[in-house]
C-alpha positions in Angstrom: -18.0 -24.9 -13.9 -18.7 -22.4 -11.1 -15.8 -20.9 -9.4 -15.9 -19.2 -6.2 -13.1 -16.3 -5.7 -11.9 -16.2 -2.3 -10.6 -12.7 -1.6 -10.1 -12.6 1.1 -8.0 -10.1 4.1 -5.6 -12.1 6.1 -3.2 -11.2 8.8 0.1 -11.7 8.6 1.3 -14.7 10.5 -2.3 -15.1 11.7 -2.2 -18.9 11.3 -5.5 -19.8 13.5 -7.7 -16.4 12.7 -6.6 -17.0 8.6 -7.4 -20.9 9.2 -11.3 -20.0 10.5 -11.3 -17.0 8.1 -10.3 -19.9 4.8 -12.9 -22.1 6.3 -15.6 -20.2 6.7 -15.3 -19.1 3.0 -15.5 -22.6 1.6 -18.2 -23.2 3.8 -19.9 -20.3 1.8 -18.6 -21.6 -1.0 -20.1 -25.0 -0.8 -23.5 -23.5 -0.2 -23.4 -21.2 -3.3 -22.8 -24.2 -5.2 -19.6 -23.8 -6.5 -17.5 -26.7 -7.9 -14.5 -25.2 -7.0 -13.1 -22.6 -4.5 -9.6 -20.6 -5.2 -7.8 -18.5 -2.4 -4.8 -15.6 -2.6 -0.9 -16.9 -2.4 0.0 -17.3 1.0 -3.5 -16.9 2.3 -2.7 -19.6 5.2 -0.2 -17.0 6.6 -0.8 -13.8 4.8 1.4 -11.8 2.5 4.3 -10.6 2.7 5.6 -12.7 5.4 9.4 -11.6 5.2 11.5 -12.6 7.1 9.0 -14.8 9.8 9.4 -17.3 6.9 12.7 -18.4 8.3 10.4 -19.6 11.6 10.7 -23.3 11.2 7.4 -23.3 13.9 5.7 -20.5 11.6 6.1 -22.9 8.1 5.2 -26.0 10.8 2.5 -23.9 11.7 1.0 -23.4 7.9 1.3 -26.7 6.3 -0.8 -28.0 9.2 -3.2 -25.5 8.8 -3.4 -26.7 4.9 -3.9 -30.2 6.1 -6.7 -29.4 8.4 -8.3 -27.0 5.3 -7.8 -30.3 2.7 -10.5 -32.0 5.1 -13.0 -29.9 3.6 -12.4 -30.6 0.2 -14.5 -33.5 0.2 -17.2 -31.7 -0.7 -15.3 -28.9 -2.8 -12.1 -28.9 -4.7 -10.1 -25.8 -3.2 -6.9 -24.3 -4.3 -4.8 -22.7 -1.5 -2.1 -20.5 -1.4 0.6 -21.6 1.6 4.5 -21.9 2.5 6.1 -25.3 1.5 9.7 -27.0 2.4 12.6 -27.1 -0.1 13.2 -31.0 1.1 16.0 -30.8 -1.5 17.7 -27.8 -0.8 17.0 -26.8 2.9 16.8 -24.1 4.4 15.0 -22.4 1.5 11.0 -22.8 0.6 8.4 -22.7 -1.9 6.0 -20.1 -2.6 3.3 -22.7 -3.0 -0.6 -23.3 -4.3 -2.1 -26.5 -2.9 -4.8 -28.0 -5.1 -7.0 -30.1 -2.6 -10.2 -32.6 -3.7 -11.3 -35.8 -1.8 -10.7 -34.1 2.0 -6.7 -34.3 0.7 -3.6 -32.3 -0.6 -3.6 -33.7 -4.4 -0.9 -31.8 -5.9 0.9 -28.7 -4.3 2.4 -26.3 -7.2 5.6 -23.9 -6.6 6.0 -20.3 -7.9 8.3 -19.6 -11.0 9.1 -16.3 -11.2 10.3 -14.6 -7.9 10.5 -11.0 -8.1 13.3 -9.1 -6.6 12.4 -5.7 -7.4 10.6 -2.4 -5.6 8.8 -4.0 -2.1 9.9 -7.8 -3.3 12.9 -9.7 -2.4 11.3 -13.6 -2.8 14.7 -15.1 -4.1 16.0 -14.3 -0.6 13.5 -17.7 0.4 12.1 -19.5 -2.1 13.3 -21.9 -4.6 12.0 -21.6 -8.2 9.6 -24.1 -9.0 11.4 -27.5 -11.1 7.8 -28.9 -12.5 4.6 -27.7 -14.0 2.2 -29.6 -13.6 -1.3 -29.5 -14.6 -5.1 -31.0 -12.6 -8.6 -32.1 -13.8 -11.3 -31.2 -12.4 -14.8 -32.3 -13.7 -13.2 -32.7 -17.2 -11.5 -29.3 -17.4 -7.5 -28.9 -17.2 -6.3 -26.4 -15.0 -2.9 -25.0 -14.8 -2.1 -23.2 -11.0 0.2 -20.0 -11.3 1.3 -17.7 -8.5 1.3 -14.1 -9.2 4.7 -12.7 -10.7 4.2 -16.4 -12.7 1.6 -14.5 -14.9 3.1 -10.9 -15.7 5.6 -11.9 -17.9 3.2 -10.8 -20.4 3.7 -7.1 -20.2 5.2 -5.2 -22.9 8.6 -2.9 -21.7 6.1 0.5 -21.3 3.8 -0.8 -19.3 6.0 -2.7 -17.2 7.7 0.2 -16.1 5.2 1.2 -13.8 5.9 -1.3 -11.9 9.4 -1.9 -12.7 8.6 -5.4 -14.5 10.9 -7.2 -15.8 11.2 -10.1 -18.7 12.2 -13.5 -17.3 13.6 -16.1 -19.5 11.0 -18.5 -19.0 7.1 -18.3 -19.0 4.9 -20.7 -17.0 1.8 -19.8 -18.6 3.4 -20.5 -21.9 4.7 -24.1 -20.4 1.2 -25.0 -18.9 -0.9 -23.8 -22.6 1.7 -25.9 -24.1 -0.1 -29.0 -22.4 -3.1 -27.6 -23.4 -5.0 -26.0 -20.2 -8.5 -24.9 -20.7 -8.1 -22.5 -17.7 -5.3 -20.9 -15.6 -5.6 -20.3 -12.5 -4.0 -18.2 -10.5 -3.2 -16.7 -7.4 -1.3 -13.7 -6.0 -1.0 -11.1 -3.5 -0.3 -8.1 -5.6 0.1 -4.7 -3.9 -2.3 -1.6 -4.9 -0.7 0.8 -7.1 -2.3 3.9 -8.3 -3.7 3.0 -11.9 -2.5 0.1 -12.1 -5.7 -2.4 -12.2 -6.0 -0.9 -15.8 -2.4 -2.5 -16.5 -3.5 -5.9 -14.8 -6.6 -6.1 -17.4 -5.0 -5.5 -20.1 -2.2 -8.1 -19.5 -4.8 -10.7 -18.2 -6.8 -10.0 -21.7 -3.2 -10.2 -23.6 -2.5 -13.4 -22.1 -5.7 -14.9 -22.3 -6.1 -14.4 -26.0 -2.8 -14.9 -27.2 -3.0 -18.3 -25.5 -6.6 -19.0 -26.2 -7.1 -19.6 -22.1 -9.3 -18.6 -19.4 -8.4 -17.2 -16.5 -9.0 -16.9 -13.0 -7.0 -14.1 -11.0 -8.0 -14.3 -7.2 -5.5 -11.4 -5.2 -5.5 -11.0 -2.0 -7.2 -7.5 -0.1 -6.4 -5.6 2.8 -3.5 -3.7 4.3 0.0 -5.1 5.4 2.0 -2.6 7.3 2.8 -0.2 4.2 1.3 -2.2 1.4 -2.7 -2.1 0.4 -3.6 -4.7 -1.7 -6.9 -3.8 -3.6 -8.2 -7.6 -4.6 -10.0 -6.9 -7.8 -10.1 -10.5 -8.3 -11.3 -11.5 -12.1 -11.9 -14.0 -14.6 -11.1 -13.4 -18.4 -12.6 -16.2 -21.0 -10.4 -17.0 -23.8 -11.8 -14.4 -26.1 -10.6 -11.8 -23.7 -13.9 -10.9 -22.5 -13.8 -10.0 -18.3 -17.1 -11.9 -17.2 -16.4 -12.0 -13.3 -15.3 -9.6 -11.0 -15.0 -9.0 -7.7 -15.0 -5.2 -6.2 -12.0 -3.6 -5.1 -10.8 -3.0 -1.7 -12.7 -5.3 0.1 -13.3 -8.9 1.2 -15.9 -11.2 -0.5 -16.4 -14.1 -2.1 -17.7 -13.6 -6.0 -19.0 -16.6 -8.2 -18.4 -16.8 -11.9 -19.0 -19.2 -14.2 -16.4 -20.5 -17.0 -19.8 -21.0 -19.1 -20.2 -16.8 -19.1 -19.9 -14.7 -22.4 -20.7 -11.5 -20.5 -18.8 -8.6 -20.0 -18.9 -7.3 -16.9 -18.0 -3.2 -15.7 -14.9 -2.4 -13.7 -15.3 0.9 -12.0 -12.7 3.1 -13.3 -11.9 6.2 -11.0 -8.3 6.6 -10.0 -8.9 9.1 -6.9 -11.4 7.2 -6.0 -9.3 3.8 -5.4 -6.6 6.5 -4.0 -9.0 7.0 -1.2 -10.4 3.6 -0.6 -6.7 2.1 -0.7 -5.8 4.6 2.4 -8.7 4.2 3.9 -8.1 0.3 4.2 -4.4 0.6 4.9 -5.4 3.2 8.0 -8.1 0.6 9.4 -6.0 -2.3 8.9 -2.5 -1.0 10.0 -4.6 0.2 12.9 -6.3 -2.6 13.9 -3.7 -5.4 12.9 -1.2 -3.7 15.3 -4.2 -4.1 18.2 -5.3 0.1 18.4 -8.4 0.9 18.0 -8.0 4.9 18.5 -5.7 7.8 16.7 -4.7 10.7 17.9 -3.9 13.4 14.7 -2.2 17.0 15.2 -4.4 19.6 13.5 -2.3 22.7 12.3 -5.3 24.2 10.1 -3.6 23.0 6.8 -4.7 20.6 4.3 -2.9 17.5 5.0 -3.2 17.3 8.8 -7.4 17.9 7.6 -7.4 14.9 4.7 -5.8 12.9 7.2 -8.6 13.0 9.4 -10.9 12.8 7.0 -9.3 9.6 5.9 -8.7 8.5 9.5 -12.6 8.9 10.3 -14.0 6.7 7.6 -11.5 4.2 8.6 -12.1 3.9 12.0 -15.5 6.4 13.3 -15.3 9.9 14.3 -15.6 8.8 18.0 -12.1 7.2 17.1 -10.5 10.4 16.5 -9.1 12.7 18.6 -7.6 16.0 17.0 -5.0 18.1 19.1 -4.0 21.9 17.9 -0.9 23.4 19.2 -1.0 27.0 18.1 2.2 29.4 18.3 2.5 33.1 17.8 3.2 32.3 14.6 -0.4 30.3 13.8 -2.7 32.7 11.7 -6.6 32.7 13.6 -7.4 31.5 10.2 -5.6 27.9 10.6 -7.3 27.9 14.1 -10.3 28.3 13.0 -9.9 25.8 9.8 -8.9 23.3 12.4 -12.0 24.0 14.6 -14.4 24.0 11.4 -12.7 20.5 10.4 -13.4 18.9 13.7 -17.2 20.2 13.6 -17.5 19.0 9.7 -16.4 15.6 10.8 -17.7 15.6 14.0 -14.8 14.7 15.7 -13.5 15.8 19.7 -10.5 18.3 19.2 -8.5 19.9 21.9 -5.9 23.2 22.5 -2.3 23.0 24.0 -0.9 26.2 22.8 2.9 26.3 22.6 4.1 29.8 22.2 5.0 29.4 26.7 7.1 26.1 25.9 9.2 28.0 22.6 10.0 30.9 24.4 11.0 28.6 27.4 13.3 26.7 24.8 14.6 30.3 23.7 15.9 31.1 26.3 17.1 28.4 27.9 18.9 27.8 24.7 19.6 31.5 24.7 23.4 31.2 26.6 24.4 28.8 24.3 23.0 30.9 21.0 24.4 33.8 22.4 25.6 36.2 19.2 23.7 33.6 16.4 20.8 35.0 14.7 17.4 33.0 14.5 17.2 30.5 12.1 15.7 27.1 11.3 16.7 26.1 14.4 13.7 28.1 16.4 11.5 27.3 13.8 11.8 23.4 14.4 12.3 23.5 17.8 8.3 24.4 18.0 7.8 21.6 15.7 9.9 19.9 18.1 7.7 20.6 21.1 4.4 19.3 19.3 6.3 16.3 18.7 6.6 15.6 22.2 3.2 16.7 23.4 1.3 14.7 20.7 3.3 11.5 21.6 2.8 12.0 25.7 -0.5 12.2 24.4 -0.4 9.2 22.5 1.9 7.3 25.3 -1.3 8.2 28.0 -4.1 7.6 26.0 -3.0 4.1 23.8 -4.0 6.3 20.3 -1.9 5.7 18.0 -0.1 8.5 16.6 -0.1 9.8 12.4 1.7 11.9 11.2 0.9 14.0 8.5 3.6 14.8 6.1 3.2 14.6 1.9 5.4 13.2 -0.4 6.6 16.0 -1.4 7.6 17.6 1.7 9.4 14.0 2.8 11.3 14.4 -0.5 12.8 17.3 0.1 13.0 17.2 4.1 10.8 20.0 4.4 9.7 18.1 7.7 11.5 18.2 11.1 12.8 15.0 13.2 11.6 14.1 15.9 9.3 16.9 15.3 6.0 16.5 12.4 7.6 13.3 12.0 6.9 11.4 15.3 4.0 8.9 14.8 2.9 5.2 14.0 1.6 5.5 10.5 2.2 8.3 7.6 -1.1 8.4 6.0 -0.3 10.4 3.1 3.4 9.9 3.1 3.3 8.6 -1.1 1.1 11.6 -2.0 2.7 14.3 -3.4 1.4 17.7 -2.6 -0.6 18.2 -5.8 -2.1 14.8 -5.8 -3.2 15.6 -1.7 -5.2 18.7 -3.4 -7.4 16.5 -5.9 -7.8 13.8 -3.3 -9.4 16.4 -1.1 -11.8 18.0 -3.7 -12.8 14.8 -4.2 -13.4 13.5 -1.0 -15.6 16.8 -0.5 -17.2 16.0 -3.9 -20.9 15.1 -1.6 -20.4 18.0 0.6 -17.9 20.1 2.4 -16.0 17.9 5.0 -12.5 19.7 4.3 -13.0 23.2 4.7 -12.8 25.0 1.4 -10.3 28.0 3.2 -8.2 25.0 4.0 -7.9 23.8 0.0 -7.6 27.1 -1.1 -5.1 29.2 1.6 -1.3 29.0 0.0 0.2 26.2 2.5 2.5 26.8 4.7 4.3 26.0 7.9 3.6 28.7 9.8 6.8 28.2 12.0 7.8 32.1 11.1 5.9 35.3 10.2 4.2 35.0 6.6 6.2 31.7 5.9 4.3 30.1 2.9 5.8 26.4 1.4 6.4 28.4 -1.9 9.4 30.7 0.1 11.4 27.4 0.6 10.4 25.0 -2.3 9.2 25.9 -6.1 5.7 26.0 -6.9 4.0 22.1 -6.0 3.1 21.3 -9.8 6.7 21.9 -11.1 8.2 20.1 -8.2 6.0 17.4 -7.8 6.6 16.2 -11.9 10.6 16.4 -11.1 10.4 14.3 -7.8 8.3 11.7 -10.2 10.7 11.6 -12.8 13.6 11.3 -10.4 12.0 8.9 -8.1 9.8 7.1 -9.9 11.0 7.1 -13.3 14.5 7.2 -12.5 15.2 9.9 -14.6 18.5 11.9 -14.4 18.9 15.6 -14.1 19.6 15.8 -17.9 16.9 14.1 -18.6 14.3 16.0 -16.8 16.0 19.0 -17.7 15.6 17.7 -21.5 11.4 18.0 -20.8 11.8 22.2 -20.4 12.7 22.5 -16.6 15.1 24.7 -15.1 18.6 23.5 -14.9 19.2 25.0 -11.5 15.9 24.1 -10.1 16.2 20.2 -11.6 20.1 20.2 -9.9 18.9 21.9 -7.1 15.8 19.4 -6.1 18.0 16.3 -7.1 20.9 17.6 -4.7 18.2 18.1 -1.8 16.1 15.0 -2.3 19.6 12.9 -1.6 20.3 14.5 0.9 17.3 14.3 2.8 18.3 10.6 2.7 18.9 10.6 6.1 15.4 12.0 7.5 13.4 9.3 5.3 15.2 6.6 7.1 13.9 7.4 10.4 10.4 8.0 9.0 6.7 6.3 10.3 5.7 3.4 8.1 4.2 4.9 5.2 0.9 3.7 3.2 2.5 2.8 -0.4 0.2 4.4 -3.5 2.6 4.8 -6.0 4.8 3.0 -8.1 8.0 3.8 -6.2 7.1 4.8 -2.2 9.8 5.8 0.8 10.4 2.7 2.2 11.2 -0.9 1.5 11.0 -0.7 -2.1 13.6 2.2 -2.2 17.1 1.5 -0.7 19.4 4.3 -0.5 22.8 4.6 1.1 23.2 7.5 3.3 27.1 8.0 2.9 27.4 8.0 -0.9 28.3 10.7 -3.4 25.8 10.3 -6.1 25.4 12.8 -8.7 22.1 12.0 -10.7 
């Protein structure tokens, strides 16, 4: 049987634009031949949906989109991803797949397992399915899963990238139990750093300790903060991957069930780093109805692998760099800034700043009367660039981003209302030491990130000599605490347990909750690792925790 993989990018409530997007790939489809053509979950109204599911119009909208896609299976059989009605227990819905042959709906399938951890809440809609039911199609029994439906297979170390957890019951264990020959399914599961090696690895586990094919079709393409990477596959029941379909974009990839071929899956984890931004930049850009970005350059190394980012998303002519020097900037971030623009040819202009901070000084200066300089002075200029870049960005339509690391948004080294203002933080899940590697490899075919830039200690430049290292401890011994904390979950005797410094350990924790506050007020944020700032990370702000 040939079996065409639909992945495909929607937009999130798009009903209309999703509805010409499904039809024009079973259209393709039907002229490569294939005797049957599988699409994401939720592809007629994109995923995640949240809380526009409780739209009664939106949910009307979808299932008459599916209808009008079930015309076309009378030349196809097509299984569709889409929203479905609880009838039983109103107001909540089904996460559902429709399997459509004969230019109708034939059967509609529900998801079993619905996730309620990191970025996923699905028990706050949906209903678990009741049935499993299975289709023939030209002889061959098929058994329709729905994404979390088919992880149930991971073992507790792997699944704790991802914070998996084991459900009770297994639907790919229910449908091989009325013997399937393949299972399909279909998900739309988010990009995380490393993690398509996890995905193989379970798809093969599953596949031969059920003696099933399978057919995994994800969705691709950026949702506010999530990226999801497609990598759709297929897996024969010996384990062996004989189709796949490239990461990070939208096609529509052929295999046949007949295959014994093992196929390559490019394995490069900076690499997929930078194509995941890369989409989520275009997308979030695009999807929200900019076409332009406006970026402040201060000379360092994240405002310059922003832009470098920012300009394969979207074209240099897209860009527009502004640097904001003080009497604090070193000619050498100038300069880096300047050499940036030129490497990526993009248009880059000056609003020095040191007139509007002294302005600020003393106005301010009654009030501060008898208080020394502090913090305060040194984010009040971050403060003013703030407000230029967005009057900038209020004039012009470009859409602001802001340029912070993970690292620095962990421990609020980052000013409100100051580096913070902006649409989109690009690099906002990449911890300092990760934004180094990800630049050396982005200049890997020729300098586009100036090397002074990679190679200058970092630093704010908001006082005289200020370098990152006076505030924070060196990046590679704070950046493996804040993963331990954050991501592993780890508690300060724990980390401390792996050689690190009580007082630092203490120390970073204490900050990192405080900084609570700042995170909540934060730009969206592109989501690369496990455990991001954002939705998949809910922290009170009055609390007394002590990790």
């Amino acid at each position: 049987m040939k079996i065409a993989m639909a992945q495909i990018n929607p937009i999130v409530a798009d009903i209309d634009g999703n509805n010409k997007k499904i039809k024009s790939f079973i259209n393709e489809a039907i002229r490569q031949g294939a005797d049957l053509v599988v699409f994401p979950e939720m592809a007629t109204m994109g995923y995640p949906p949240m809380d526009l599911v409780k739209s009664p119009k939106l949910i009307r909208d979808n299932l008459a989109s599916l209808e009008d896609i079930a015309v076309l299976s009378s030349d196809i059989a097509i299984i569709c991803g889409y929203v479905d009605i609880d009838i039983d227990n109103p107001p909540m819905l089904f996460n559902s797949a429709a399997f459509m042959t004969g230019g109708a709906v034939h059967s509609r399938h529900n998801k079993t397992l619905l996730p309620q951890y990191d970025v996923f809440d699905e028990l706050r809609y949906f209903t678990p399915a009741r049935r499993h039911d299975i289709v023939e199609l030209k002889g061959t029994r098929l058994g329709i899963t729905i994404c979390e439906d088919i992880w149930n297979a991971l073992d507790s170390d792997e699944g704790r990238m991802m914070e998996n957890v084991k459900y009770p019951i297994d639907p790919v264990e229910i449908l091989t139990g009325k013997h399937v020959d393949i299972i399909i399914n279909i998900s739309a599961s988010p990009f995380v750093k490393e993690k398509n090696n996890t995905r193989i690895a379970m798809l093969r586990k599953e596949a031969l300790s059920h003696n099933v094919s399978i057919i995994y079709v994800n969705q691709v393409g950026g949702n506010d903060s999530l990226i999801f990477d497609g990598n759709s596959m297929a897996i024969n029941n010996r384990g062996v991957l004989t189709g796949h379909a490239p990461g990070f974009e939208e096609t529509l990839a052929i295999v046949d069930t007949a295959s014994e071929i093992e196929v390559p899956v490019p394995d490069d984890m900076l690499e997929d780093i930078r194509r995941a931004l890369v989409l989520g930049i275009r997308d979030y850009v695009r999807k929200c109805g900019f076409s332009q970005v406006l970026i402040g350059l201060s000379g360092g190394i994240d405002s310059a692998l922003t832009c470098a980012l920012a300009v394969e998303a979207l074209g240099k002519e897209n860009i527009l760099g502004i640097t904001m020097p003080s009497r604090f900037s070193s000619p050498g971030s100038i300069d880096d800034s300047v050499s940036l623009a030129r490497n990526l040819g993009v248009r880059i202009e000056t609003i020095p700043i040191r007139g509007l901070h002294e302005q600020f000084v003393r106005d301010l200066g009654p009030l501060f009367k008898g208080m020394p300089e502090d913090i305060t002075e040194e984010n009040i200029q971050a403060r003013i660039r703030g407000t230029l870049l967005m009057a900038v960005s209020n004039k012009t339509g470009r859409l602001l981003l802001t340029t912070g690391n993970k690292s620095e948004l962990a421990m609020g080294y980052c000013t409100l209302y100051g580096d913070m203002n902006g649409g989109l933080a690009v690099i906002s899940d990449l911890p300092k030491t990760l934004v180094y590697r990800l630049s050396r490899h982005i200049n890997r075919d020729g300098i586009k990130i100036p090397t002074e830039t990679i190679e200058k200690p970092p630093s704010a430049e908001l006082r005289e000599n200020q370098k990152d290292e006076d505030s924070l401890p060196p990046y590679e011994v704070l950046d493996r605490i804040l993963e331990l904390y954050i991501e592993e979950l780890r508690s300060a005797e724990e980390i401390i347990a792996r050689g690190f410094d009580t007082e630092t350990v203490r120390w970073i924790l204490r900050v990192v909750n405080l900084n609570e506050y700042k995170r909540r007020q934060a730009a969206t944020g592109l989501k690369i690792t496990s455990k991001a700032f954002g939705t998949g990370r809910r922290i009170p702000l009055a609390q007394k925790f002590v990790p």
